[in-house]
C-alpha positions as CSV (number, residue, x, y, z in Angstrom):
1,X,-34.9,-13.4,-14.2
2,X,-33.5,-10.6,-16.5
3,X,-31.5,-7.5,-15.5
4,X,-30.9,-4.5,-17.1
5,X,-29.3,-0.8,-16.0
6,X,-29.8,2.2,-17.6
7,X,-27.2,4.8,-17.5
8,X,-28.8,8.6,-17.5
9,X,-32.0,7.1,-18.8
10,X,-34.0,10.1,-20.9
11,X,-36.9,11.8,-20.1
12,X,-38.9,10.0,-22.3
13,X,-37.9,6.8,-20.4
14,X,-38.6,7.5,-17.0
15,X,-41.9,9.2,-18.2
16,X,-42.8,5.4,-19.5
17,X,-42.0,4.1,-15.9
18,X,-43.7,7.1,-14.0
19,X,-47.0,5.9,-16.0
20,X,-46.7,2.6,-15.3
21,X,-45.7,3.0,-11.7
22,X,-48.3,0.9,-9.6
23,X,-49.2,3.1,-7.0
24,X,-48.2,7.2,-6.1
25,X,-44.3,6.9,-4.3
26,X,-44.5,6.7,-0.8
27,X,-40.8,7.6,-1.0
28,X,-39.9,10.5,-2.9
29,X,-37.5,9.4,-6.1
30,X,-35.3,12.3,-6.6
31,X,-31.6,12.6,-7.3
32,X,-30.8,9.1,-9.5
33,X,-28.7,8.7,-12.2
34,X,-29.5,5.2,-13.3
35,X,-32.3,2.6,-13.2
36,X,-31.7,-0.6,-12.7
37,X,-34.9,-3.1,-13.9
38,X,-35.4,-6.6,-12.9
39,X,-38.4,-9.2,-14.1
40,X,-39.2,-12.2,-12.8
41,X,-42.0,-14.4,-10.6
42,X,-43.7,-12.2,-8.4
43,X,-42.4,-14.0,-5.3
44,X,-39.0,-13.2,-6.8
45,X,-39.2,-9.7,-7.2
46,X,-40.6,-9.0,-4.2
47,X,-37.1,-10.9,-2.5
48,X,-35.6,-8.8,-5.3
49,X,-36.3,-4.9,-4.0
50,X,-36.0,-6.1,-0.6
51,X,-32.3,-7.1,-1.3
52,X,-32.6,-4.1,-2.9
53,X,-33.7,-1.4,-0.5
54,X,-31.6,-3.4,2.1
55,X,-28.1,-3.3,0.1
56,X,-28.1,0.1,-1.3
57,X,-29.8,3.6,-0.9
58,X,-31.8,3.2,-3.5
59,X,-35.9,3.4,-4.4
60,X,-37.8,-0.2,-5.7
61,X,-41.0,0.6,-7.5
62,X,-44.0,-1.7,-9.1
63,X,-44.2,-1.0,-12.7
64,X,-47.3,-2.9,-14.0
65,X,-47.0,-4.5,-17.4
66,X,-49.2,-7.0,-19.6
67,X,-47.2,-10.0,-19.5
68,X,-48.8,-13.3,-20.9
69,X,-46.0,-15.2,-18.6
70,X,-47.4,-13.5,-15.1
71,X,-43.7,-11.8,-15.3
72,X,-43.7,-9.2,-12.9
73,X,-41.1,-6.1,-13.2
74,X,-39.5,-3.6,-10.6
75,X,-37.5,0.1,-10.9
76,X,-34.8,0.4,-9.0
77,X,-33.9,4.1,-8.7
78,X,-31.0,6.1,-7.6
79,X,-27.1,6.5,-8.0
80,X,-25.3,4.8,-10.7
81,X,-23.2,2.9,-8.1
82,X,-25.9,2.1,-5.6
83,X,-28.0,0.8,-8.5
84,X,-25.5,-1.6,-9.5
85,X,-24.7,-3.0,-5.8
86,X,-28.2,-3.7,-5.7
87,X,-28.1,-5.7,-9.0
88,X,-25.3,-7.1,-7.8
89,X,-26.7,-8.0,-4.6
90,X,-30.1,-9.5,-6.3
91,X,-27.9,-12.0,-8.3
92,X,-25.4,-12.8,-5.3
93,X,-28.9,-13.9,-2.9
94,X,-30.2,-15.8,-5.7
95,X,-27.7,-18.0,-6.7
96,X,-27.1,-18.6,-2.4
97,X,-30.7,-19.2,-2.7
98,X,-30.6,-21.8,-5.5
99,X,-27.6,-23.1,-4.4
100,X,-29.6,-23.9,-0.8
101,X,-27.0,-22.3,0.9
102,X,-29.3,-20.3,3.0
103,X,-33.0,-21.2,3.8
């Protein structure tokens, strides 16, 4: 899995994202400084924005790609410091999970 936070990403940037979004927001994304982006397995990233959504107030979006590898990527939107918990989140429940200390 790869990680990677932009600080005050440009407008050029998030336009990128918006058009490869998956689907129209069901949640309005408004009011974020940073985006954090993870790929992985699509099992992964679906754990991935639910650690997400669950350890900071942030937004998880689809953003669809054309990866020969079936590599899957997520958005995570919102405040610098609530985009970085949820990285930091992400990473702490993976290695638990590879570590088998939770089932």
């Amino acid at each position: 899995m790869e990680y990677r936070i932009i600080k005050s990403p440009s407008s050029g940037t998030v336009d990128i994202l918006f058009r490869r979004k998956g689907s129209a927001s069901t949640i309005p994304i408004e009011n974020y400084d940073a985006i954090g982006l993870v790929q992985g397995r699509l099992i992964d990233m679906v754990f991935a924005a639910d650690i997400a959504e669950k350890a900071a107030g942030v937004v998880v979006e689809d953003i669809k790609g054309h990866c020969p590898q079936n590599l899957i990527m997520i958005a995570i939107f919102g405040d610098t410091s609530s985009v970085e918990a949820a990285i930091q989140e992400i990473q702490y429940k993976f290695k638990e999970a590879k570590t088998g200390e939770i089932l």
